[in-house]
C-alpha positions as CSV (number, residue, x, y, z in Angstrom):
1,X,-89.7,-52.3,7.9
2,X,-89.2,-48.7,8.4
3,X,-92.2,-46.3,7.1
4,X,-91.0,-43.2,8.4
5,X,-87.8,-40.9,9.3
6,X,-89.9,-40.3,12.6
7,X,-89.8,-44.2,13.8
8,X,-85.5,-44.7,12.6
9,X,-85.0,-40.8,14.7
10,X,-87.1,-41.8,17.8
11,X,-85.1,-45.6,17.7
12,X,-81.7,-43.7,17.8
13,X,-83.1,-41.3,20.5
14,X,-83.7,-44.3,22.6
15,X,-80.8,-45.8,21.8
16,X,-78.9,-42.6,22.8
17,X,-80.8,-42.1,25.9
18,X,-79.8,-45.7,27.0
19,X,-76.3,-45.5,26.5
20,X,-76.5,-41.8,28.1
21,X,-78.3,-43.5,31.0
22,X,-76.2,-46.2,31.5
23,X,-72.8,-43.9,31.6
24,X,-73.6,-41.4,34.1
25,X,-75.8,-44.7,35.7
26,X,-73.3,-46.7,37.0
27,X,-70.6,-44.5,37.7
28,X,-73.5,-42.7,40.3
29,X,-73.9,-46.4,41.2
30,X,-70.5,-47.0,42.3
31,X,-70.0,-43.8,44.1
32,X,-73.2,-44.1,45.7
33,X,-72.5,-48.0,47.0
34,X,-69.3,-46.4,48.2
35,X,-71.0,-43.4,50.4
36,X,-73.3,-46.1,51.6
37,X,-70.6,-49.0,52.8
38,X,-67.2,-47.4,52.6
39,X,-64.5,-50.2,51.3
40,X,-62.8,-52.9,53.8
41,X,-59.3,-52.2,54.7
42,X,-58.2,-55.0,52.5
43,X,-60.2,-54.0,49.6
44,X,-58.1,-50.4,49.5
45,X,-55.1,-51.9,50.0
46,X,-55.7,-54.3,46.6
47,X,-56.5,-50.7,44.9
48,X,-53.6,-49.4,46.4
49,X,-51.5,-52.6,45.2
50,X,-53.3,-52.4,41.6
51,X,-52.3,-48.2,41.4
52,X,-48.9,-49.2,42.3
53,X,-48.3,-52.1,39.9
54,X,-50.4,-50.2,37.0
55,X,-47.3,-47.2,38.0
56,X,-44.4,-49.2,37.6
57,X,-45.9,-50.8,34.4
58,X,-46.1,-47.2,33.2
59,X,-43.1,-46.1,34.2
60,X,-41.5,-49.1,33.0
61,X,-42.7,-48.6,29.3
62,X,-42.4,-44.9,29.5
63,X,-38.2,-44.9,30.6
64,X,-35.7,-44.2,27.6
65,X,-34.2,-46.8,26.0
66,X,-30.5,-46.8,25.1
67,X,-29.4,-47.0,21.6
């Protein structure tokens, strides 16, 4: 049960600081693992597949459509 404004405003300043922690958090995380041990040969060329198919999907949606 809530007795003050004070506890509900420092609750939603947690809250905020975790979700502000966790967004900048585990995008440093990721580039950080990357600096660290830099991707396999075969790992790029899955990104480089998944770029290419997430392209043609785009510009398969995006082309003009006859009428």
């Amino acid at each position: 049960m809530r007795t003050s404004t004070r506890e509900v405003s420092l609750f939603t300043a947690l809250i905020i600081g975790a979700i502000v922690i966790v967004g900048f958090g585990v995008p440093a995380f990721m580039w950080l693992t990357k600096l660290i041990r830099p991707p396999k040969p075969e790992e790029e060329a899955i990104h480089r597949g998944v770029a290419a198919a997430r392209k043609a999907a785009r510009d398969l949606i995006d082309r003009p459509r006859p009428h």
